[in-house]
C-alpha positions in Angstrom: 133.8 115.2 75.6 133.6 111.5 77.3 133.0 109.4 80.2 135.5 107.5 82.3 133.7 104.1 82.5 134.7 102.0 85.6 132.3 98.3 85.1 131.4 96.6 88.4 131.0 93.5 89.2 129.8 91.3 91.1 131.9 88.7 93.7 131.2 85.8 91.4 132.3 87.6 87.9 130.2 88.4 85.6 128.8 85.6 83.1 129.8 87.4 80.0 133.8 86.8 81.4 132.6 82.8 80.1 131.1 84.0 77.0 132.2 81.8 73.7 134.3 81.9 71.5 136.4 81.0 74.3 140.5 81.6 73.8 143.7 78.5 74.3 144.1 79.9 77.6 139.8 79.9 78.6 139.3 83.3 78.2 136.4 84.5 76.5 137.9 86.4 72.9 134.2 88.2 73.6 134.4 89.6 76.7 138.4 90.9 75.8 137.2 92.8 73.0 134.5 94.5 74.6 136.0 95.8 77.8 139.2 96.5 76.1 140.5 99.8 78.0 137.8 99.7 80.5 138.3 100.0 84.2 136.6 97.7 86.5 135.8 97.6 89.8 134.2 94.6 92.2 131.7 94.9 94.9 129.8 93.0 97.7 126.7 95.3 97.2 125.4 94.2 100.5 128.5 95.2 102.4 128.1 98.6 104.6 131.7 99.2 103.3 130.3 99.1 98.9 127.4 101.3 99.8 129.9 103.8 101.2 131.7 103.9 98.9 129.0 103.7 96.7 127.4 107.4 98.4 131.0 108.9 98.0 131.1 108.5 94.7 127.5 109.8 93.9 128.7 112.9 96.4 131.6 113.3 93.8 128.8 114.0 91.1 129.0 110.3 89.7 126.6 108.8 87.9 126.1 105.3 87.8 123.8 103.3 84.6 122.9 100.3 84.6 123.1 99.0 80.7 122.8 95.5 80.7 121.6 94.9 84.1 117.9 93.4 84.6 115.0 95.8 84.9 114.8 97.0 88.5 118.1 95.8 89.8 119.5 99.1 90.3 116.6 100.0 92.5 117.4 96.7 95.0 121.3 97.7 94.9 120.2 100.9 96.2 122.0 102.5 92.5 119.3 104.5 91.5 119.2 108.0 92.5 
């Protein structure tokens, strides 16, 4: 069994997209590798319109986790359950 993993972000890109070593074309080689097959989505987590979205997809027996983000962020996006 596995998890569809869908990565938001932020408006302003996350700073692991800048990450060294960094490719010909500035890409990070980093930041390729490890979201290789991932999904992604980006939100405005202060927008009525992300938290909506945000409830429906908590309603559809989502579950969001918050590896890598600060302690206590998910509680300020309004994440945590």
């Amino acid at each position: 069994m596995s998890a569809a993993v869908i990565r938001i972000n932020p408006l302003s890109g996350n700073t692991d997209a800048y990450q060294w070593p960094i490719s010909d074309d500035g890409k990070s080689i980093c930041w390729a590798i490890l979201n290789q097959g991932k999904r992604s989505a980006t939100f405005d987590f202060k927008s009525e319109e992300a938290q909506q979205e945000r409830d429906r997809f908590r309603r559809r027996g989502g579950h969001v986790d918050h590896e890598s983000a600060r302690s206590g962020l998910g509680e300020t996006k309004g994440l945590s359950k």
